[in-house]
N, C-alpha and C positions, 0 to 999 in steps of 0.2 A: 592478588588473585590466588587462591589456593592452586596446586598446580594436579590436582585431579578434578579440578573443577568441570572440563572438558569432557573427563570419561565417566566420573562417577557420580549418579543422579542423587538431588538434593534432596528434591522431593520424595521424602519418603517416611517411613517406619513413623506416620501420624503427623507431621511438620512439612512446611515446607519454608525457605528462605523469605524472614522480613524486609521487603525493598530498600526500607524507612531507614535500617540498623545495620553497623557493619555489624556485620555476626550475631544477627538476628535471628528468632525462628516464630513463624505462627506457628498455631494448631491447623492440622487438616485430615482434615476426613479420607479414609483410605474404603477400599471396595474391594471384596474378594474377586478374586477373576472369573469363580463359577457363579457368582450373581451377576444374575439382569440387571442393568442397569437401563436407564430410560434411554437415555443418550449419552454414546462414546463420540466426540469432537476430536476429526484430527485437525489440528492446527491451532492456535495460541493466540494469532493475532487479531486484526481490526474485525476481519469475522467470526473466527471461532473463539477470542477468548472473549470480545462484547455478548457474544451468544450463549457462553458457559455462565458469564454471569446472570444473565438476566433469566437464563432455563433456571439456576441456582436458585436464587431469589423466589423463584415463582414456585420451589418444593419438588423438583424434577430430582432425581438423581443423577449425577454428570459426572463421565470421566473425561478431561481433555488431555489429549496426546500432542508433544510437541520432539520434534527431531533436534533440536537444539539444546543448549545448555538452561541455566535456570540463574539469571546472574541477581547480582547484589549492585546496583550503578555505584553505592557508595564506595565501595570496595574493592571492586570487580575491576573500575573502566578509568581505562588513564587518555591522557592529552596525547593522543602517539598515535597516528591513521594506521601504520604498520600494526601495532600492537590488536586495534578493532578491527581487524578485520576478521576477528573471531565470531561477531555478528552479521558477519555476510553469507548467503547459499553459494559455496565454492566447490560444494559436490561437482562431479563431470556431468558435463550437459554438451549434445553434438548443437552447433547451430551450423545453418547451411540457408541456400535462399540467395536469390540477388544483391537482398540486402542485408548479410549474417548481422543478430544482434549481437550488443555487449551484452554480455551478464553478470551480476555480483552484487557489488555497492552499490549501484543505481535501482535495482529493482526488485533484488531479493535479501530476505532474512531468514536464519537459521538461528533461532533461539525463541526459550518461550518470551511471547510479546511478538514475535513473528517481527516484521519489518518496521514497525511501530518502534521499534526500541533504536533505530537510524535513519528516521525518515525525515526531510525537514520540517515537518509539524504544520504543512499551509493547511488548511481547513477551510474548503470550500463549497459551497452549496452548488448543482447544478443549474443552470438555467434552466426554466419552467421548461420550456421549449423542446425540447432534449428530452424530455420524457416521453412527447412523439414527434421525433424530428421526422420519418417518413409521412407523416399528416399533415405536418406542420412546415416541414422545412424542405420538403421531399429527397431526401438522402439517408442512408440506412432503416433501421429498423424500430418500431413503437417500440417500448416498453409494457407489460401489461399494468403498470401502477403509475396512479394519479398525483402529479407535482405536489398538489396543494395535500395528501395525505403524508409523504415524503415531507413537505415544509413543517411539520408535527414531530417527524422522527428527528430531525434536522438539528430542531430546538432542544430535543435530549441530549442528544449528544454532545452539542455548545454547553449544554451546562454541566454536563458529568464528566467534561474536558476541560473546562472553566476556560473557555478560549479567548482569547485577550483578541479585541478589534474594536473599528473605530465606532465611535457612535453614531454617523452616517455613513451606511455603504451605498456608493452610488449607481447601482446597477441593479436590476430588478428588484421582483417587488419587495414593498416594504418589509423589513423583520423587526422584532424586537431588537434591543440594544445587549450589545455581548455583553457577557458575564462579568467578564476582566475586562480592565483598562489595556488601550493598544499600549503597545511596545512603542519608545520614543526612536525617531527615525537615523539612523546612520547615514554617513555622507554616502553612500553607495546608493541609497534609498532615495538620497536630496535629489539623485544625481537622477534619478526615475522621477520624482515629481517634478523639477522644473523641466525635465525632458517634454513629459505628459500635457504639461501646460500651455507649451509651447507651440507643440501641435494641435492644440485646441480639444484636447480629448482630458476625461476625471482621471485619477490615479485615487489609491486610499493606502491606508496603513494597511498589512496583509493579516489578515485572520490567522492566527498561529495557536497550536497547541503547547504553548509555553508560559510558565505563571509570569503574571506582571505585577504580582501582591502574592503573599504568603496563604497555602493552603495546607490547613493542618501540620505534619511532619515534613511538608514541601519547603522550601524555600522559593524565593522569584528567581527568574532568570539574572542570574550577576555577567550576563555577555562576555562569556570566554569564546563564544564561536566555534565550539567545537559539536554542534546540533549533529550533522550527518556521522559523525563518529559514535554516535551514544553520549546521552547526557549524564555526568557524573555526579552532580547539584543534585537531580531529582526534579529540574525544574521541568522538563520536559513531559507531558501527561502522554506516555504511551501506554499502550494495554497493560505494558506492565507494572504500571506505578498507577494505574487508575482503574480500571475492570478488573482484573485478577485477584488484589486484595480483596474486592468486595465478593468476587466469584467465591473466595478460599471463606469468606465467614458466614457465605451462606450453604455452605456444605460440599463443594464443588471438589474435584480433586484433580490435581494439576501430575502428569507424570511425564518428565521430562528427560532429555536423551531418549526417548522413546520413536525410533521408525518405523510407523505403522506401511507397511507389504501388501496388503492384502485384504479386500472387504469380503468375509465368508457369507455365501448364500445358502439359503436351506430349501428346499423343495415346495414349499408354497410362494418360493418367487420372494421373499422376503429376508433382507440382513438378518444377519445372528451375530454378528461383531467383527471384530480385525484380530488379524493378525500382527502382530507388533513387534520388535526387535529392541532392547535393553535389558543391558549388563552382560553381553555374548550370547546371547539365546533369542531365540523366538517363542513367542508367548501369543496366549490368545485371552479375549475381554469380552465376554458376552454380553448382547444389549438392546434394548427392543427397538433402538431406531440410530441409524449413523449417522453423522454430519460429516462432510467434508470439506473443509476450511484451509486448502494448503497451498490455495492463490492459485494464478492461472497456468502456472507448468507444473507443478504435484500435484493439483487436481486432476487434469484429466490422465496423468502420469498412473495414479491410483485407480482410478475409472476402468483406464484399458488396462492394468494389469490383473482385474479380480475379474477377467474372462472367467465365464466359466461355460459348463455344456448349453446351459439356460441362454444365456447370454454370450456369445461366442465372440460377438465384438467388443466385448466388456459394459459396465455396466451403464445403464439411466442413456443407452449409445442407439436405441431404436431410430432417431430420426439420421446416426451420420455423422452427426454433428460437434459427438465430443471433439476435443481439441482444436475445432475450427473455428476461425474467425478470431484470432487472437489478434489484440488490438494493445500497440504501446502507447506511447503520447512523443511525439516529436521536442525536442531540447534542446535545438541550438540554440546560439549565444552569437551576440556585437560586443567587444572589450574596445576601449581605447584607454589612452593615457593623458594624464590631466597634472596640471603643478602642483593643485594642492594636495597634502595627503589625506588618501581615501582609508585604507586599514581596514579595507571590508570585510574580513574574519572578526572583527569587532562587530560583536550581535548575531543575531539567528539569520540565516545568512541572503532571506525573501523578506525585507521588511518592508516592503513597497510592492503595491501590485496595479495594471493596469491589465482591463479584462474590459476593454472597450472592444476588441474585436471578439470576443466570446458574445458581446448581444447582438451586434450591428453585421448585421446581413450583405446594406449596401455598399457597393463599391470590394465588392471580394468575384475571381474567379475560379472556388472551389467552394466546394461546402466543409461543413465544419468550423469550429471557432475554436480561437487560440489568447490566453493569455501572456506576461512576461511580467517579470521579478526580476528586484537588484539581486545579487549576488555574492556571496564570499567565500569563496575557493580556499581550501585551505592546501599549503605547502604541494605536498606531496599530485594533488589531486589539480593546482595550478600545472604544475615542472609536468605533468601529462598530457594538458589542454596544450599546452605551446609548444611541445613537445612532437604531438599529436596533430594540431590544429595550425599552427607553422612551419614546421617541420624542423626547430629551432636544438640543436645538438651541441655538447661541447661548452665552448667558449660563450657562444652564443646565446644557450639558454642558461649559462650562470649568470651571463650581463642582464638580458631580461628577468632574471628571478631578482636581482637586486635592485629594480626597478617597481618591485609588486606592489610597493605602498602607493604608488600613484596609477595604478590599473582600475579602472570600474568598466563596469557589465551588465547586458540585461540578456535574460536567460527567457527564451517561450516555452510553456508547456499548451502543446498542440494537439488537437484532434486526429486520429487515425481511423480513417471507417474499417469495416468491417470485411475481411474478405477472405474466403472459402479455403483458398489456397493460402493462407498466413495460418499455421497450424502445427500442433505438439503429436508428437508420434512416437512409439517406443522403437530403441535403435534395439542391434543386436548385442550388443554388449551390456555391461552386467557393473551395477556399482560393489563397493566393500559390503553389501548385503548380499549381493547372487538379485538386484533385483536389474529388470531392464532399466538403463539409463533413458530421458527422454533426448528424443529430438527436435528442434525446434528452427522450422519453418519459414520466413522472412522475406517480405520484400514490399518495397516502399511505393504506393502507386502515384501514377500523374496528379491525384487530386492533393496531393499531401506536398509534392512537388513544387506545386502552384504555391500552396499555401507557404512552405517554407520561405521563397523568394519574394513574399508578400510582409513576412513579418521578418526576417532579416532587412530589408530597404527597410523598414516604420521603425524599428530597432536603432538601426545606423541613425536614420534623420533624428532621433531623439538624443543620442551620443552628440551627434553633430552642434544638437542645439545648444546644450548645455558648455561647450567649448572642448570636449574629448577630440584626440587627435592621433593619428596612427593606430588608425581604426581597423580592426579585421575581423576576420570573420567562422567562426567555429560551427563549423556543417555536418558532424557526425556525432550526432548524440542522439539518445534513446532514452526516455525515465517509464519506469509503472508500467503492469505485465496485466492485462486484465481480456476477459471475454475468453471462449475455448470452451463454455458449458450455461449458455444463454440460458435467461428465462424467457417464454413467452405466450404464447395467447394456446397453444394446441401442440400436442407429443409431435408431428411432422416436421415442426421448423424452428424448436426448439428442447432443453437439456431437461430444465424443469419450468413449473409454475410461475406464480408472481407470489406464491410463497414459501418459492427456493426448493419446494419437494420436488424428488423425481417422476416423470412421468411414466416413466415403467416399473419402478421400486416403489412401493407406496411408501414404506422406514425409512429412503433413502432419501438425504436432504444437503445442499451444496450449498455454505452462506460463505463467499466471498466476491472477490472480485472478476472470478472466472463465470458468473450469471450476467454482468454488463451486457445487456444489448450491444449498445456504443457507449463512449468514452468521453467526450465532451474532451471540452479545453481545462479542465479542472482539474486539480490535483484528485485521486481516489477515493482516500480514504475515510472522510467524512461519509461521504454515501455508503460505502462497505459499512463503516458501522453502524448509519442509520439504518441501511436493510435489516443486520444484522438484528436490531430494537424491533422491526415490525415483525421480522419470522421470528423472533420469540413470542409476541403479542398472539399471532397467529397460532403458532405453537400450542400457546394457551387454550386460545378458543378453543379450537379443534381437538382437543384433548375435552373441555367441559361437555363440548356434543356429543364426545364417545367417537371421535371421527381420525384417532391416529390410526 
């Protein structure tokens, strides 16, 4: 890694960094600062940088800002957790709340490709359901968009991700068959399906954003198991090795290290651009429409700090609502120990899913639905779990770390509804910008409670089954940041539309994870970028009626 890579931005003077090549460069299109541009995107990732491309593509003019670096995986990203965690948001952030979250590696990204560049690649569809679960399921909030138009966006993405899954998924309704061939299963994974079986419930291979066959300059996944760290192969399709190249050739212009501060309004109620911080100075980007794409704590972060006279509670904030209702997804884990060796850092580290309780209704006394995934813990991020989660010191946790090859795990990612009081606020203090730091709100209710002790017991009896033994139990985990600037049916009970604009900004437009209604049992990111495919589509439209 060049060792300015950190401070001094890549993208620039017409080029920007080849993913494909060490010490590569595309061409890219640059934009004066006193031109309009159509749309200035803050954020890089699942929703601003899917979205910079496909505005791209469509003939828009696009600058996307991202606060992070601009990496090269070939060159850039080594085998070493300590060393990546250059791809984590480690900026200060106050948490407070009954239940303070973690934050970092689990939930956020600082670089361009946003959190995509160390996520573990599950790609998952939501249940139809879940698009109006208050109709349908009577708990939280509709959606204002229809499952079966989202099953469209769904398919885009599967294939411009080349997502590697099984040829039968056993849970809703039927799809086409994925692009890639699944990933072949690790014993960590055996250890989920004969679990799965046992209790009389499907298990499948887990939908993963990772090649399973060569794409272009890609290689396949060679399973080194270092996915949440950043994948250094290139096997991994995150924003940045799949929407950004094609964003940058279709005229897009990526500026990275860039801290967008500030969304400037002008006196018809309408954006005129940001304010932005790169290379020691503040800068400003003129442009007829903004996007905000910086996930569910720098979203509404950005929101309430471009208060202005117009706006006093900051921006697209008429109904109240910014930063409320922020919703993570539940992550604990059942580990035991077994004779044979497991070695589950061999492979991506979910290669087995069971989302039998994500359809099934009966027999639960909460709402919400929850899935679970093998596991592979790497070093550093084990010696924390047992650390953490046994309270295991010393002597003690060198004996158990030298035990790890024979450990397997199954991990839930769970539902969180939606509630008023779980919410991002600006503290009084001030980050390396001079901007307010956010604060962030937390705390875990009775129905989540339920549900934890529901799929911890169905967890354990599936360890149980398989022969796992000195079995326990990891109760404090948190993954994925989402909801805090909902979309929904009318300005009073919601942030924007069902096509991500604001409903007090008309230029003002929010494509990430911070529009979630709710959150389902699913991993995010597929839906962020699916949205991310329809508010361009829309985008479109809306522009050919004359209607931006």
């Amino acid at each position: 890694m060049r060792a300015d890579a950190l401070t001094t931005p890549r993208a620039a003077n017409g080029r920007a960094p080849d993913v494909f090549e060490s010490g590569g460069w595309v061409p890219m299109r640059e934009h004066r600062e006193q031109d309009e541009v159509d749309f200035a995107i803050v954020g890089t990732g699942a929703g601003g940088g899917t979205l910079a491309c496909k505005l791209a593509e469509a003939g828009f003019s696009v600058v996307a800002f991202d606060a992070g670096a601009y990496w090269r995986p070939l060159e850039d990203f080594a085998s070493d957790e300590r060393h990546q965690a250059k791809l984590y948001w480690t900026d200060d952030r106050i948490v407070d709340g009954p239940d303070p979250l973690k934050l970092g590696s689990n939930n956020s990204g600082k670089s361009v490709g946003g959190s995509t560049v160390h996520f573990a690649m599950v790609s998952l569809r939501f249940r139809p359901e879940w698009f109006k679960s208050r109709t349908k399921l009577g708990y939280g909030v509709d959606w204002p968009i229809d499952w079966r138009e989202m099953w469209r966006y769904y398919a885009e993405v599967e294939e411009a991700l080349k997502i590697a899954g099984p040829v039968r998924y056993p849970w809703g309704p039927k799809r086409p068959r994925y692009p890639y061939r699944a990933h072949p299963l690790n014993a960590a994974a055996e250890h989920l399906a004969r679990g799965a079986e046992a209790l009389g419930t499907d298990w499948a291979e887990t939908p993963i954003a990772t090649l399973s066959a060569p794409r272009g300059k890609a290689h396949p996944c060679v399973y080194r198991g270092m996915c949440v760290i950043g994948c250094s192969t290139n096997a991994k399709q995150s924003v940045l090795v799949t929407w950004l190249p094609r964003a940058l050739a279709a005229g897009a212009e990526i500026r990275d290290l860039a801290m967008v501060g500030r969304i400037e309004m002008g006196p018809n109620g309408r954006a005129t651009g940001v304010h932005y911080h790169r290379e020691g100075e503040w800068r400003f980007q003129r442009a007829k429409n903004v996007v905000v794409a910086g996930y569910a704590i720098e979203t509404p972060r950005l929101l309430l700090n471009s208060a202005c006279s117009r706006f006093p509670d900051g921006l697209a904030n008429r109904s109240g609502l910014v930063g409320r209702n922020l919703m993570v997804q539940l992550n604990q884990a059942v580990w035991g120990q077994v004779d044979e060796e497991i070695r589950s850092y061999k492979g991506p580290p979910s290669l087995a899913i069971n989302e039998h309780w994500n359809y099934a209704d009966a027999g639960k006394d909460y709402h919400g639905g929850w899935a679970y995934m093998s596991q592979g813990p790497l070093p550093i991020s084990w010696a924390r779990s047992l650390s953490g989660g046994r309270g295991l010191w010393g002597r003690a946790l060198i004996d158990e770390m030298a035990r790890s090859n024979h450990s397997v795990g199954l991990k839930m990612v769970g539902e969180v509804l939606p509630y008023a009081h779980n919410r991002v606020t600006l503290a009084d203090e001030t980050d390396q910008y001079g901007l307010p730091i956010p604060r962030v709100t937390f705390a875990i209710g009775d129905n989540e409670r339920r549900m934890v002790a529901h799929a911890l017991d169905f967890m354990e009896a599936s360890l149980e089954a398989t022969g796992a033994r000195e079995r326990w139990r990891e109760t404090d985990d948190t993954c994925h940041l989402n909801g805090t600037a909902r979309m929904g049916f009318d300005p009073e009970t919601s942030v924007v539309d069902a096509d991500c604009r604001s409903w007090d900004v008309p230029n003002l437009w929010i494509c990430d994870g911070s529009v979630f209604p709710t959150v389902g049992g699913a991993n995010p990111s597929l839906t962020i970028q699916a949205l991310a495919c329809r508010t361009a589509d829309r985008i479109k439209e809306l522009s050919r009626r004359g209607a931006l």
